[in-house]
N, C-alpha and C positions, 0 to 999 in steps of 0.2 A: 172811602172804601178801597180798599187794596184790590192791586186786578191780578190775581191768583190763574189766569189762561195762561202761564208758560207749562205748568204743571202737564196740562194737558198736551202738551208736545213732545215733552220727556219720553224717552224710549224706555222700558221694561226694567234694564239694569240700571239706568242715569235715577229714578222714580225710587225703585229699592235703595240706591246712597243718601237722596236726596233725606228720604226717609228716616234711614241708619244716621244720620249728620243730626238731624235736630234732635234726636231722642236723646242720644249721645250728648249732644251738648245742656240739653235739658237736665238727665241725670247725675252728671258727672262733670261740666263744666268743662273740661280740656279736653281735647282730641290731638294725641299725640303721634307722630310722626313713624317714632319705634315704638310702637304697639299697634296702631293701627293703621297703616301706610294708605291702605286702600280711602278708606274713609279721610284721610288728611290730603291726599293725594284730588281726591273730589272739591274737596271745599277747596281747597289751596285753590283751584282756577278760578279767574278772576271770574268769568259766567255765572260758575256757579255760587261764589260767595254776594255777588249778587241777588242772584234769584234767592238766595237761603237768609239773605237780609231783604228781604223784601217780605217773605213769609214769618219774622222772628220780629220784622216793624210792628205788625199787627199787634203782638202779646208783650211790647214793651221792649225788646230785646235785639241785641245785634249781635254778629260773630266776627270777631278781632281774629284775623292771622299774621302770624309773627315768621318773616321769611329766615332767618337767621337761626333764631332755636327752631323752629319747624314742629311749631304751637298753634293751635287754634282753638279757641276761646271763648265762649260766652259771655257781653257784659251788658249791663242794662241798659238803655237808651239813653243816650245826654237828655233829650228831653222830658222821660219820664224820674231822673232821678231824685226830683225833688217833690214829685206828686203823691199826695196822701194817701193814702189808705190800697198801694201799689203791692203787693208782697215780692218781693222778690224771691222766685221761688229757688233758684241755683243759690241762695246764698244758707253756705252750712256755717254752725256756730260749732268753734274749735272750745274745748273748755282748757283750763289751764293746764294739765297734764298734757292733753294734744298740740298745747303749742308750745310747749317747752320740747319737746319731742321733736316739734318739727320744726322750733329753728335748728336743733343740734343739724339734725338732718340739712338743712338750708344752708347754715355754714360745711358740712361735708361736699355739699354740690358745688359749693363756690371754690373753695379749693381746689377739688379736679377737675373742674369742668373745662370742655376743650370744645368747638365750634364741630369738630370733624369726630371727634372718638367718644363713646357712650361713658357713663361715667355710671363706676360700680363701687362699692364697698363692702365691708361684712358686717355683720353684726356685731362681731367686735368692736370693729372701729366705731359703730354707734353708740355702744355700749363703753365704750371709753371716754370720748367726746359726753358723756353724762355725767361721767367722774368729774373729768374737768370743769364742768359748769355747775358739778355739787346737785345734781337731776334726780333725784330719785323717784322712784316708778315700779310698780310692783309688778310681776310679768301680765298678769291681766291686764294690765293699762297699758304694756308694753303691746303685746296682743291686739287691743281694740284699737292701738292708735295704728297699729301696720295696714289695720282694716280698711280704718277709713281712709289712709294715704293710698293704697292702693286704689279703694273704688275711685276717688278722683283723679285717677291716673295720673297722681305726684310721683309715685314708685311701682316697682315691682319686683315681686320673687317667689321662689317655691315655696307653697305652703308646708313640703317635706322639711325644708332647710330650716326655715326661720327661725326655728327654736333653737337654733344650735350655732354658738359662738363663731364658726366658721362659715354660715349660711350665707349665699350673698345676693345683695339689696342692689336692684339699677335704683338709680334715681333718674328723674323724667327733666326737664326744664323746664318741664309747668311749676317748678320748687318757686321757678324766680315771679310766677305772677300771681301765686295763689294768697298772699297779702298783700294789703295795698301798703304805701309810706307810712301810712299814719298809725293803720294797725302792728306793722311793724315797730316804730318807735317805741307806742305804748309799750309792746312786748320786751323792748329793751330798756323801758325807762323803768317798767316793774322789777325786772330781775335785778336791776342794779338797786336799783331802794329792798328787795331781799336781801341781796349781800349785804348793802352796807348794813342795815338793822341786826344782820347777825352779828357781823363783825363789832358795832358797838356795844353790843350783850357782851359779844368774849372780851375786846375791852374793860367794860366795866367791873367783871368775874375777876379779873388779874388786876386790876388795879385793890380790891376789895381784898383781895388774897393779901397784895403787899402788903397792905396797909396794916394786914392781921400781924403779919409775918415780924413788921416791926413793933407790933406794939407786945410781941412773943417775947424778944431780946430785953424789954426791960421789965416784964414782969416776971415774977416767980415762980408761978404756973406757966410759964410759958408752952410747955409740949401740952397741955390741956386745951388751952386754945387754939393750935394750930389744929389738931386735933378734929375743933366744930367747924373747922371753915364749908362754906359752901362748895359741894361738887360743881362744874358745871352742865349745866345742860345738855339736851342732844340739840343742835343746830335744829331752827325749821325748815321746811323744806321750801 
């Protein structure tokens, strides 16, 4: 049994952080630095990241601080990660629109990211990095994935702005821990077996074209049959 008597030592304000720290990390899994100073500020000392791992042993759970990005974390216990019927309750499922979404955004942060200076973009630049990776996203999906990056404090911005191509997006440095290696991979091992699967369609479409196109030159009808060939497709997404 955990021996929970520091609690009662705690002074007025130290009891309200303490508080504000696990709910936080309950909800929302990062506690970030530039957003919430005060609360990262709390757990940051060693005392207290302590006594707040001592209290998150209990339900399975520890909180990881990362002194460099100036991230603090929620992650399950090594002991309990293998035990059955355990829910991990901080763990949110991205669907595949919201993580196409948020590598774009993961690679935007890796690019400007600087140890000392906040790293901001616009929705443009999101919204172009989508072109580039061929992302398409209707703005509702655009919409619900800003939602959910912001409540786990990966990002933030004005809700006045965000609709508007010049709107601008911080990103947080919780981008870098909110997938693990392996989730990541998979992420990059899917999109590439999308491309390539497009790319062998439009392949196949022009080769099939060719093939019309000569066999146009020695028949008589030949503008007849160029004529039937197949459109191609629209790309899937």
């Amino acid at each position: 049994m955990s021996d929970f008597s520091f609690m009662n030592k705690m002074n007025d304000e130290d009891a309200y952080l303490f508080k504000r720290c696990i709910r936080k990390l309950l909800d929302s899994t990062f506690i970030v630095a530039d957003r919430d100073e005060k609360l990262y500020e709390f757990i940051s000392s060693e005392s207290n990241q302590y006594d707040i791992n001592v209290y998150l042993a209990a339900i399975g759970y520890k909180a990881v601080v990362e002194d460099r990005m100036k991230v603090a974390m929620l992650q399950q216990a090594d002991e309990d990660k293998e035990t059955v019927g355990l829910k991990r309750l901080s763990l949110y499922r991205f669907n595949q629109k919201e993580i196409k979404m948020l590598l774009v955004i993961w690679l935007l942060f890796l690019e400007r990211m600087g140890y000392a200076e906040p790293v901001f973009v616009t929705v443009g630049d999101i919204m172009d990095k989508c072109r580039i990776y061929q992302i398409t996203l209707s703005p509702a999906e655009i919409k619900s994935a800003y939602r959910v990056f912001k409540r786990f404090s990966l990002i933030d911005y004005n809700d006045d702005e965000i609709a508007k191509e010049e709107g601008i997006v911080r990103l947080y440095p919780s981008l870098q821990f909110c997938m693990d290696i392996g989730q990541l991979k998979q992420v990059v091992a899917d999109y590439v077996s999308d491309i390539a699967e497009e790319g062998a369609g439009a392949e196949e479409e022009q080769h099939g074209g060719e093939v019309q196109a000569e066999e146009a030159q020695t028949e008589p009808h030949g503008e007849e049959q160029m004529e039937n060939e197949p459109e191609g497709g629209d790309a899937d997404e």
